[in-house]
Structures are given as structure tokens and as C-alpha cells.
N, C-alpha and C positions, 0 to 999 in steps of 0.2 A: 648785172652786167658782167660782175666778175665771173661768176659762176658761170653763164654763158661761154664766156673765155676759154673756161677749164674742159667745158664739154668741146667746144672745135677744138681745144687740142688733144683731147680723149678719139675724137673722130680721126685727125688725123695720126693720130698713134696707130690705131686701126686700119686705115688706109698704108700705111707705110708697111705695118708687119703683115698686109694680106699683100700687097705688089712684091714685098722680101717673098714670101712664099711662096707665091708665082712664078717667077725669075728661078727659083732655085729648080722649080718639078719642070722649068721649059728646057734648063741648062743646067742639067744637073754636075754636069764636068766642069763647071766652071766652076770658079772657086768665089769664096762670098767675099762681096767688095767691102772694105772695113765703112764702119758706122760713121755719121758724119758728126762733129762735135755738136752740130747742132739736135740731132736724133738723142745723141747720148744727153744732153740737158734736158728735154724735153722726156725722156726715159726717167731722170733721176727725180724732174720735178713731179710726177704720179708717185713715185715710191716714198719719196719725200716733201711734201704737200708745202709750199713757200707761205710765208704769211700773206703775200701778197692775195692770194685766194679766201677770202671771209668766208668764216663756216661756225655761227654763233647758236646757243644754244640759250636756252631761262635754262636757269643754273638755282632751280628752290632749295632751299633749307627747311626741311619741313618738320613741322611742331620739334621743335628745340634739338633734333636729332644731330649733333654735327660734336664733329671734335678735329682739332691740331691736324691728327693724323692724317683725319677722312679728306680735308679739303686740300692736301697736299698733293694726294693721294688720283683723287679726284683734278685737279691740274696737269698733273703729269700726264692722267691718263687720256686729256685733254688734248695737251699738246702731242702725243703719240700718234693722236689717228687724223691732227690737223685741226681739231677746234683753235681757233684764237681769238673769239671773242664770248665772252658770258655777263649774263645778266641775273645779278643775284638778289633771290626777292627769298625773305624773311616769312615765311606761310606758315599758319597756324589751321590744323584739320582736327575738327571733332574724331574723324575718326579713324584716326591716327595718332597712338599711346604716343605723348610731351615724354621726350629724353630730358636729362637732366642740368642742360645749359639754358638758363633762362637767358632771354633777351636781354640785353641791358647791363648782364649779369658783367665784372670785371674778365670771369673767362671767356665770355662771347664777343669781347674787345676783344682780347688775346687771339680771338680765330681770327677774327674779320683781319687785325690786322694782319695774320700768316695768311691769311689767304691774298689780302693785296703784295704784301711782299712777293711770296711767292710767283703771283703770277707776273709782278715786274720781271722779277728774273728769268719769266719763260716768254717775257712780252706776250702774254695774253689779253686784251682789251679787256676793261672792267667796265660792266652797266649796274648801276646799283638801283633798283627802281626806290624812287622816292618818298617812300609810307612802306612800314611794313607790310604784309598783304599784300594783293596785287593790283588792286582797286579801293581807293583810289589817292587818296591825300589827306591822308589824318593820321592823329595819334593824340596819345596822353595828353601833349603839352597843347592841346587847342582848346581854348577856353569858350566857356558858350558865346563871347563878345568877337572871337576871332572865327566864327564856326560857321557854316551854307543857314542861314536862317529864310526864314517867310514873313510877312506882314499877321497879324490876327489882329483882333480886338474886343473889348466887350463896350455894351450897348445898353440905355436907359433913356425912356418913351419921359418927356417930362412936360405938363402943359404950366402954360406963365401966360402974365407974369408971376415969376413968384425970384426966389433969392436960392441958388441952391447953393448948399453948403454941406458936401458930403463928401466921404470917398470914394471916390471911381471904383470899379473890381480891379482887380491884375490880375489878365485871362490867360499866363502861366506862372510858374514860378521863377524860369530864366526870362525875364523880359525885358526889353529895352522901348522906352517913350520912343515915339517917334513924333503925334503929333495927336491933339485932342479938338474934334471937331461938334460943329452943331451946326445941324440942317432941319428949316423946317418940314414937316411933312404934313397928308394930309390924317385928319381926326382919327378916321379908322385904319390907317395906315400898315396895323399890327392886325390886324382882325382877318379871319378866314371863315370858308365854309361852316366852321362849329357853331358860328353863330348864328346859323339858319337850325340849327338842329338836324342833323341829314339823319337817315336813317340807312343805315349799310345793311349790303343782303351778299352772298355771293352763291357761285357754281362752280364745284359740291358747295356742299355747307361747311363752312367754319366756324371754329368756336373760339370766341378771344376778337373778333370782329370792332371792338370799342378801343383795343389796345392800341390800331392805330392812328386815332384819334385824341390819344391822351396824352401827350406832348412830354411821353417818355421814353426816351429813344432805345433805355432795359426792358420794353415789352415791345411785342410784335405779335407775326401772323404768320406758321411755316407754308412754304411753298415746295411740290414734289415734282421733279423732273417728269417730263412728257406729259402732265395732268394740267391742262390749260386750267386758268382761271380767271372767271367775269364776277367782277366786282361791281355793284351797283350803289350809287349813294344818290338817294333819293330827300328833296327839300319840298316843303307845303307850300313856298312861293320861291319862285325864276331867283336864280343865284347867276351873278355874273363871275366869268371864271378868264385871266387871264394868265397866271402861270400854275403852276404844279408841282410841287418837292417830292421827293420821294427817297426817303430815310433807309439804307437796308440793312439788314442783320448784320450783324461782325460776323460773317462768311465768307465765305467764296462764291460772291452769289454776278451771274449773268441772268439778265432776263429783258425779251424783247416782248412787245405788245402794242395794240392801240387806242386812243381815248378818243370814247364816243359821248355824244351828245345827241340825247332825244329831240327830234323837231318834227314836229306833227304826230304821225302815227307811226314814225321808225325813228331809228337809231343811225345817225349820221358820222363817218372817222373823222375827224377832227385831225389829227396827226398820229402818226407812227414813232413809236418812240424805243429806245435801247437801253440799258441803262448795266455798265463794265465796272462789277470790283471784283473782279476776279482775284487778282493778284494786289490781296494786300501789303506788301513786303514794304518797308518806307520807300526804298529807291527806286519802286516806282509815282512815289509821291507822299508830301508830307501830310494829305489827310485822307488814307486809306476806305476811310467812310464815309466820305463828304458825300453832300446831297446830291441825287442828282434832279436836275431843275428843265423844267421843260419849258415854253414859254408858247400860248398861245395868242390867236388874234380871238378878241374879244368876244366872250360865246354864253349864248344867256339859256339858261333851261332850268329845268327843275327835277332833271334827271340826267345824270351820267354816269356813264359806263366805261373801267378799263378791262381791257380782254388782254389777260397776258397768256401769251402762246409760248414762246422760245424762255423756256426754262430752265437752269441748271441745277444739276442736284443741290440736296441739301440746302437750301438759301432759304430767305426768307424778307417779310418788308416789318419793317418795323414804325415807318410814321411815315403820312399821309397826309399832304398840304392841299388844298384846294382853295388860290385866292385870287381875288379881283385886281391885287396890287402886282404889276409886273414884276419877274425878276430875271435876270441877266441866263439864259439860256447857258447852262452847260459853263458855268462861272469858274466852277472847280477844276474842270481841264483846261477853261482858257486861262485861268491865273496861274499855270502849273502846278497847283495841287496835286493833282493824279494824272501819273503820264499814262501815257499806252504800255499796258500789262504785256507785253513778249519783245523777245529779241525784236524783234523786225515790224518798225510801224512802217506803215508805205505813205505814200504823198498825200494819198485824202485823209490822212487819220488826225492832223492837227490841222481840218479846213470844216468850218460848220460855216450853214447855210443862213441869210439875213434873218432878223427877228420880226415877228410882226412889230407894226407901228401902236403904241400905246396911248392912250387917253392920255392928257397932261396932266393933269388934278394928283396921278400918280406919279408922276416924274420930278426928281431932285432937282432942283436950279443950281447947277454951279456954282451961280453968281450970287447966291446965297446961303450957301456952305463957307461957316465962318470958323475961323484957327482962333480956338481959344486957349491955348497950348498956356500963354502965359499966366492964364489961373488956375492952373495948377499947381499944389507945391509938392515937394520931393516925393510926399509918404503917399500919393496919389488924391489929396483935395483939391477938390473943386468950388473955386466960389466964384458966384459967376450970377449975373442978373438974368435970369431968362424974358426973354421978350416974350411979349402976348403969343398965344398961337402952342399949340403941338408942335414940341421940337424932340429930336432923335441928338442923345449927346453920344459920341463914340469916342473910347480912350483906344487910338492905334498906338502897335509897337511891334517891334523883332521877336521873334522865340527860334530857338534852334529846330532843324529839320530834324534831328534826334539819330539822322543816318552815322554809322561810323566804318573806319575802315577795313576790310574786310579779304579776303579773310586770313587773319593775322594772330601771332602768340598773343595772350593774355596782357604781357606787359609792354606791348607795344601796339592795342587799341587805344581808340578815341574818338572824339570827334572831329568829321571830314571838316577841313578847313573850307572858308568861303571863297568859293568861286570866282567873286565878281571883287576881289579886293586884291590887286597886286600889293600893297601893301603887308597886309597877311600871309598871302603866298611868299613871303621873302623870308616871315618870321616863320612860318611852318621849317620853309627849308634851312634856315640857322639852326632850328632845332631840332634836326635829324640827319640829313646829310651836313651839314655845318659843324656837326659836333665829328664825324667820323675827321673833317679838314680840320680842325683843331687837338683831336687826340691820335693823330696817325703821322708822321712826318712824311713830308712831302719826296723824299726819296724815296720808301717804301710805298707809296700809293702811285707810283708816275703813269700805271696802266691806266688806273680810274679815271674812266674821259667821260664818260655817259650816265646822266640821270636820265631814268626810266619812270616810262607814264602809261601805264596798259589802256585798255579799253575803259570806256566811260560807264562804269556801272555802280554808281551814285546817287541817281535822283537829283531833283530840281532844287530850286529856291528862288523866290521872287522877288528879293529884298536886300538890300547889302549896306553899310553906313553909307552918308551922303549921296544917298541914291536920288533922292530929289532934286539936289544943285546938280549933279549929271545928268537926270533927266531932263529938265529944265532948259540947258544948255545945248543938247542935244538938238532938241524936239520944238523949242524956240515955245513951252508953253507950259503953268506952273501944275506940275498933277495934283496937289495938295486936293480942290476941290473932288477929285474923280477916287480917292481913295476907298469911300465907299462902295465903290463897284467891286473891289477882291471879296466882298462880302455878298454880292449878288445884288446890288441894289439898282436898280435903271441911273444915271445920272446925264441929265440934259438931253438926253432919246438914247434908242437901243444900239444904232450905229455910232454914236459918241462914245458908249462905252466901250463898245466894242475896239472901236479903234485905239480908244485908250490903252485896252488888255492887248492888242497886238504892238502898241509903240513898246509897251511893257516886255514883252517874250521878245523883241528885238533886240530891247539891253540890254535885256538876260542874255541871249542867244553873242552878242558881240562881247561881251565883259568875258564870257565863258572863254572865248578864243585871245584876246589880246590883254589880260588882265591876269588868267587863270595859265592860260600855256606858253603867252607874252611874257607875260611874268614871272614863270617858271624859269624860262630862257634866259631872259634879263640877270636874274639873280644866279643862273647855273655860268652864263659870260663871265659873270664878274667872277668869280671862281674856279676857272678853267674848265671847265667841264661844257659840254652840249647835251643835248634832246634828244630823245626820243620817241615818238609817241604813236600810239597805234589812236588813229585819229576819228574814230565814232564813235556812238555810244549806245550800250544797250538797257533794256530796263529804265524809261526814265531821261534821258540822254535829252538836256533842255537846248542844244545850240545847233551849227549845223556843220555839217561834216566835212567839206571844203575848206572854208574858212578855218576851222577848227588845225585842220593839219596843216594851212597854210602857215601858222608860229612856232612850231618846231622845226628844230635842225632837221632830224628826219623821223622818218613818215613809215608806217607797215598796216600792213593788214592783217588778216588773221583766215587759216579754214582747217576744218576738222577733216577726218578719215573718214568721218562717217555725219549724218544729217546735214543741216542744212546751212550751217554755219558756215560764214563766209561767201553767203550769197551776194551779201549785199557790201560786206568788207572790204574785201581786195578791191575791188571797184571807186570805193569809196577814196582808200587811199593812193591809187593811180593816177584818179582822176587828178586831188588836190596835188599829186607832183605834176603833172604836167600841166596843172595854172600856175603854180610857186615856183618852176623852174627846178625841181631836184630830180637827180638824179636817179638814183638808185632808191627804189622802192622792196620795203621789207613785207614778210608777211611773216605772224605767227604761223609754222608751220606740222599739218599731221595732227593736230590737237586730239584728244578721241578722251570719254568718260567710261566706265568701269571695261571687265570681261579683258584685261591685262595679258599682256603676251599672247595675244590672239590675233592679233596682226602682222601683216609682212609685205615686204618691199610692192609685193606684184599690187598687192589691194590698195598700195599708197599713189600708185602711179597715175590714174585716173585722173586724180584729183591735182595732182602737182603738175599736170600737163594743162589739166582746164585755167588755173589761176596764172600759169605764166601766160597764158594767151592773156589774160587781163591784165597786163602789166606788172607782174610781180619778178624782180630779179634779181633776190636778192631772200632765200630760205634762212627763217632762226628757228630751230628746231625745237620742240616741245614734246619731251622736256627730258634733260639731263639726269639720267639716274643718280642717284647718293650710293655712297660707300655703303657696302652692307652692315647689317650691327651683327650680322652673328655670318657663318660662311656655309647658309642653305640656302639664305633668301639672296636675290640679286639686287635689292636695294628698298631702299627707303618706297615706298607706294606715291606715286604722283601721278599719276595716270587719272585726274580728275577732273571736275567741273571748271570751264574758265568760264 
């Protein structure tokens, strides 16, 4: 809006000095009428740009390069041409040579603090983004108890009665009990096609064909872009087949195709199936490999066939499930596992379609999933009477997403603090921004009003302490029985689970807004300080985008010079000001990645014309060059990936 402002009076500066030059060539014997005080104010404020006009900048420090000097230097030069507000984010670049002021170090107090003084003195607004790096919320001091963690667990088939007395696994190293359950199942419950004996065949021929069958997810089968392959697994007697695993290489593997079923004298499709790890990277998901799971209605033969077409290079499968026993369709992306692999997921990409209906013999009873939580003791024993019958014991618990934040100096990574715990969120921020309000005095910092929170480029997490009494409370119904499902298991039919895993990505999706950016706020209130936040998320982004921006003081988008970036940004954060009632909506602006100094005003305009039509009005420019280190280059290199 203010910007706005500056342009109609830029307009009318130009209207007044082309009507002065008209007047003069009509009448040229006339003499010029003096300026009116008003013209001359409005003259001085273009020459001399008032604070009242914001003109902010991301203000990096990049890989340790800064001194005294530079940021003084860098301020004045600030306020010379009208910047008056900056955001200073802490960046650590591989490839970009570490100067030799470490993070943390007592000298890089000594800047920070010159730099807040300094800019009190020039009244330039200070945004400090909140975590080194730019995304998203971590460091050193976040302990794997305080950290974005997921549910996992491990699992043993035990038939009774019998007495067991043993100790459970602990299916990581950082883990936390959550709860130890026992569900009976049915006898062959664990059992798949192997035990028909199949004989596999494919087109072309491959060699290594048994590898995935042998329930070792270090062997497989490669597969070569554009060379379809029909896989054939052939049994002496009818095998009934209602879901499907499919294990892939630690790749980069896409691959679409479909499963056929012989009935009669053809081969019938069965369904159509995808199967996305493109982008292993954590923050698009805490298990980069996780299976993906197909689920069919119940299909009897003694021959079946998958035909994979859409191929990507290099990939490959590595295990091959074929069983009678249903399992939760596509478990891994509904328990947030594995987000969608690129910036930009669209509406259908977290909506999959109902499951078939399954036999019961195979379905868990809720109401018979029992918490035996309190026989366990501390070192993971279990003693515990099993009742008659095949029973499945599972030891659930927390383990860290392993995500950290990024991308940041060496001595200020760690791990991203959790999401869904304003409690945590309060300790993250005592122990970063909390410590600058404790060693800086409050008269040297009076600029510093804004904590900073960029785009969402993180990753998920499905789990958070007393996620169960929340849920519970919530949902008016206890999830303990339905835990099983984050594992893929059917419990009480396939729409029960499923509902389950969506009540689940709701609390995920709400905790992430008023717990993670609620409680950013909450804790930045009580500290004098506001919000910032550029309010979606890429890569992974588990909540939703409205709401999201709905908890911060304020709100930006983001778009580049060049691709595609900020398609779906500035949109996103217009929209949430004008449900929240704010104002002035920001956008990262001009962003662009490598081929430096190769741009210019005309190639930028395009773009800054498209995103103020979508409600942006209010440009923070990306990004503020650094002081030079020697006097050839014009600065530090930030011209990079956001």
C-alpha cells in the first residue's frame, strides 16, 4: 500500500513537471510562477526517500564472511538509497569459501551487536529470521526429545498361550515409548505368495529375478528408462492376492504400470498403479524408501502379470510383496511419510481414491487391540501372558525426522525443532533469538521488531508428545487401537483407517499453524518483537496455507525473475490476508538462481506487474549484497537457491 502511495506521487511529480513545461513553451514571456511548498515537499521526499515509505531487503550473512566494518558499511549504505528495513539470516553455502568469524564465535556477538546498534541509530527495522539458515527452525540446542519426530515401531508374530518374557527390539537409537500393543491376527497373517512357490519370468530377460523375492531390501532388479517391463509370477495352484508392496532401489526411481490378472484365456488389468521416490531428500519425507502399497479387491489366479511402462532412468525394484492379507493403500503418503517430491503439489495430489472392501478374517478389531504398555519395563521387557490364538505384539514410539536446518554455518545446524509443540517452540526460541534479548541491551537493539520465518521447506512429522490426549480430545475417540495403521495394517475396514490417517494429517495440519507459528507469535509477544512469515510450504509442507498465515503478524509471498516460482505463492499469501484481515501483504521479491548480473530492471518488470495484480503490496527485495572482501568483486555471491 505504501509503495503504491510513492508511485501516485511519482505520477503526479510527472504530471506537474510535463503541465510546468507546457505552460512555459505556450507562454514563453511569462515568467515561471514560484513552486508551491507543497511541490517542493513532495520534490524533496523522491530525493530523500522518508521512512515512512518501506523498502526491505533479506540482508544474508553468508558462510561466516562479515566483519564490524562490512555491516556498518552495509547500513549506511542502506539508508542512503532508502532501505529501512532488513532481515538478517545467518547462511551457510557449500560453495561459498567460510570467512573466518564463526557463528557463535564472541566476535560474531561483537557484529551482530554493531549491527543492531548501528541500525538503531539510522532507525532501520531489524528482522532476524529465527534459526540460522533460512528454513526453517532448528539448531544445535534441539535435542531429539524436542525435535519434528514420526511414530515407527518394531513387531513379533507370537502364538499362545504361552508366557513371554523377552526384550522387545528398539527400532531406533533415539526413541521414545509411546505405547506397546497386542492384536490378535489371523494364523497366516505374515504369509505371502512365497509360499506358493511362484515362479517369475520377465520381458527381456533378467538375471537376479529371485532377488525380489528374498526379503532383502540390499538386492534387487535394475530397470532402464523407455524399456517397458512384464513381469510374470506364475503359481501351480490359484493364489488369492489382495494387496501389493513394492520395495524400490535407494534411487531416484518413478515408475508407472499395470497389474494383470489371467482369467480364462487372457490377461485382465486389474488396476493402474504409480509408484514416486523421486526425490529422496528427508524434507520431502521421513522415510524416502518406504513401500509403496497397492491395495486390490480380492483377485484369485494362478498367474499374474505387472506391465511397467513409465520408467525413469536408472531405478530399479528391489522386493516384491504379493499377499492375501489387505494393506492400507498408499500408507506412507497418507501417514506423511513421503510428501510430494516438487515445489508445487496441486489439489488431487494428497486425495486417493476408496479402497476395495476386504474379507474380515483379515481385518484387526479395534476392540481387540489391547495396551499392554504396563509390562514393560524401562530396558524394553516384556512380560506378559499371551492368550491362545496368533497374536502380533508391537513396541510403538518417537524417533527424530533426522531433518535439520538449513542452509546454515556448521555451528549453528541441528535439528528442526517440532512442529506441533508450542512448548518447544518457546524453548527453540529462548535459545536463539532469547539469547541475542539477553546479551545485547535493550537500548542498542530498539530496531529489532521482527522474527523471521521463510517458506516452509522442512518435511513432515506425524507425531509430537501427548499427541494422543490431543487427539482424543479433539476427535471425541481414543486412536490408541488404530496405531497399527501408520504401519499399513487394515484396522476395523479400510475407510476406518483411512479416516483415522486423515483425522491424523488434520492435527498435523492445525498444530503446524497455531502451535508452531501460534506459538512462535505467542513467545515473540511476550518479547516485544512480531511475525513474519512467508506462509506455504514447499518440499513436504504438511499443513495448509491459509490457516498457516492466518498466525503471524504478517504475511509475504515469494516470486522469482525467472521460472515458476511464485505461482502458487503470492496467491497463497493474499488470499490468507484478506480472511485474517491484514493488511499489507509482502512478497519475496526478484528471487533468481545462478548466471549473476545478468539481469536488469526491464526483464524484472513483467513479473512485479503480474504479482501486484495478485495482491502483493508491499516488495522485500532478494537479496542485499555484502560488502566486498577484496575491491574487484562487488560482493559476497547470494544470488541462489531459496
Amino acid at each position: 500500500m505504501i509503495q503504491f502511495k510513492a508511485v501516485l506521487f511519482y505520477i503526479l511529480f510527472l504530471f506537474a513537471a510535463i503541465n510546468h513545461s507546457i505552460g512555459q513553451e505556450r507562454s514563453p514571456k511569462t515568467a515561471a510562477p514560484d513552486v508551491s511548498p507543497a511541490f517542493k515537499n513532495l520534490q524533496a521526499r523522491f530525493v530523500k526517500i522518508p521512512d515512512s515509505v518501506q523498502t526491505s531487503v533479506y540482508w544474508y550473512w553468508i558462510s561466516d564472511n562479515i566483519s564490524k566494518e562490512g555491516v556498518v558499511k552495509d547500513l549506511e549504505a542502506m539508508k542512503k538509497v532508502g532501505i529501512n528495513r532488513a532481515f538478517i539470516g545467518n547462511i551457510g553455502l557449500n560453495d561459498v569459501p567460510y570467512g573466518k568469524v564463526k557463528m557463535f564465535s564472541e566476535e560474531w556477538w561483537d557484529i551482530l551487536h554493531t549491527a543492531l546498534k548501528t541500525a538503531t541509530q539510522l532507525n532501520i527495522e531489524i528482522g532476524i529470521f529465527n534459526s540460522p539458515g533460512w528454513s526453517q527452525s532448528g539448531g544445535p540446542w534441539i535435542k531429539p526429545e524436542m525435535a519434528m519426530r514420526y511414530l515407527t515401531s518394531s513387531q513379533v508374530m507370537v502364538k499362545g498361550p504361552l508366557v513371554f518374557n523377552r526384550q522387545l527390539v528398539r527400532p531406533q537409537v533415539n526413541f521414545q515409548d509411546v505405547k506397546v500393543l497386542a492384536y490378535p491376527v489371523a494364523d497366516d497373517y505374515n504369509a505371502d505368495i512365497r509360499l506358493a512357490a511362484p515362479k517369475i519370468s520377465s520381458v527381456p530377460v533378467l538375471d537376479s529375478l529371485d532377488n525380489l523375492m528374498d526379503n532383502n531390501a540390499a538386492t534387487g532388479i535394475h530397470l532402464k528408462k523407455g524399456q517397458p517391463l512384464v513381469l510374470d509370477i506364475a503359481t501351480k495352484t490359484p493364489y488369492t492376492v489382495r494387496s501389493i508392496m513394492i520395495v524400490s532401489t535407494h534411487q531416484a526411481v518413478y515408475i508407472e504400470g499395470d497389474i494383470q490378472a489371467k482369467v480364462n484365456d487372457g490377461y485382465v488389468t486389474v488396476k493402474h498403479f504409480s509408484i514416486d521416490r523421486s526425490n529422496p531428500e528427508l524434507n520431502t519425507g521421513f522415510a524416502p524408501w518406504g513401500p509403496a502399497t497397492i491395495s486390490l479387491a480380492a483377485t484369485t489366479s494362478d498367474r499374474f502379470r505387472l506391465v511397467f511402462t513409465n520408467i525413469s532412468a536408472d531405478c530399479g525394484i528391489a522386493e516384491l510383496k504379493l499377499s492375501a492379507v489387505p494393506m492400507v493403500e498408499n500408507y506412507i503418503e497418507k501417514s506423511l511419510a513421503k510428501m510430494w517430491p516438487t515445489p508445487h503439489p496441486f489439489w488431487k495430489d494428497y486425495q486417493w481414491a476408496p479402497q476395495p472392501v476386504a474379507s474380515p478374517e483379515y481385518v484387526i478389531d479395534p476392540a481387540k487391540v489391547t495396551d499392554i504398555s504396563s509390562y514393560m519395563a524401562a530396558d524394553g521387557t516384556l512380560d506378559w501372558k499371551v492368550p491362545a490364538g496368533t497374536w502380533i505384539i508391537e513396541r510403538i514410539g518417537m524417533t527424530p525426522t533426522d531433518v535439520t536446518n538449513a542452509p546454515a554455518p556448521p555451528q549453528g545446524r541441528g535439528l528442526e525443532v517440532d512442529k506441533m509443540s508450542s512448548k518447544h517452540i518457546a524453548e527453540h526460541f529462548d535459545a536463539y533469538l532469547g539469547q541475542i534479548i539477553k546479551r545485547i541491551a535493550p537500548e542498542d537493539r530498539r530496531t529489532w521488531r521482527v522474527a523471521v520465518e521463510d517458506s516452509y521447506e522442512t518435511g513432515s512429522q506425524n507425531w509430537t508428545d501427548d499427541l494422543l490426549a490431543e487427539f482424543k480430545e479433539k476427535y471425541h475417540y481414543d486412536p490408541t487401537p488404530y496405531l497399527p495403521v501408520l504401519q499399513g495394517k487394515v484396522i476395523g475396514s479400510e475407510d476406518m483407517s483411512d479416516r483415522f490417517l486423515w483425522d491424523l494429517r488434520r492435527l498435523v495440519a492445525d498444530d503446524v499453524s497455531f502451535k508452531y507459528v501460534g506459538g512462535l507469535r505467542e513467545i515473540s509477544h511476550r518479547n516485544d518483537l512480531t511475525t513474519w512469515l512467508e506462509n506455504y510450504g514447499h518440499w513436504g509442507y504438511p499443513g495448509e496455507f491459509l490457516q498457516y498465515g492466518g498466525q503471524s503478524d504478517e504475511i509475504g509471498g515469494e516470486f522469482w525473475s525467472e521460472g515458476d516460482l511464485g505461482d502458487i505463492e503470492n496467491r497463497a499469501a493474499s488470499s490468507s490476508a484478506h480472511i485474517y484481515g491484514k493488511i499489507k501483504v509482502s512478497a519475496e521479491s526478484f528471487t533468481a538462481v545462478g548466471n549473476p548480473w545478468s539481469r536488469y530492471p526491464a526483464m524484472f518488470k513483467k513479473r512485479g506487474d503480474r504479482f501486484f495484480t495478485e495482491g502483493i503490496n508491499n516488495s522485500l527485495l532478494h537479496v542485499y549484497i555484502q560488502q566486498p572482501d577484496d575491491n574487484t568483486r562487488p560482493g559476497i555471491k547470494c544470488l541462489v537457491w531459496r
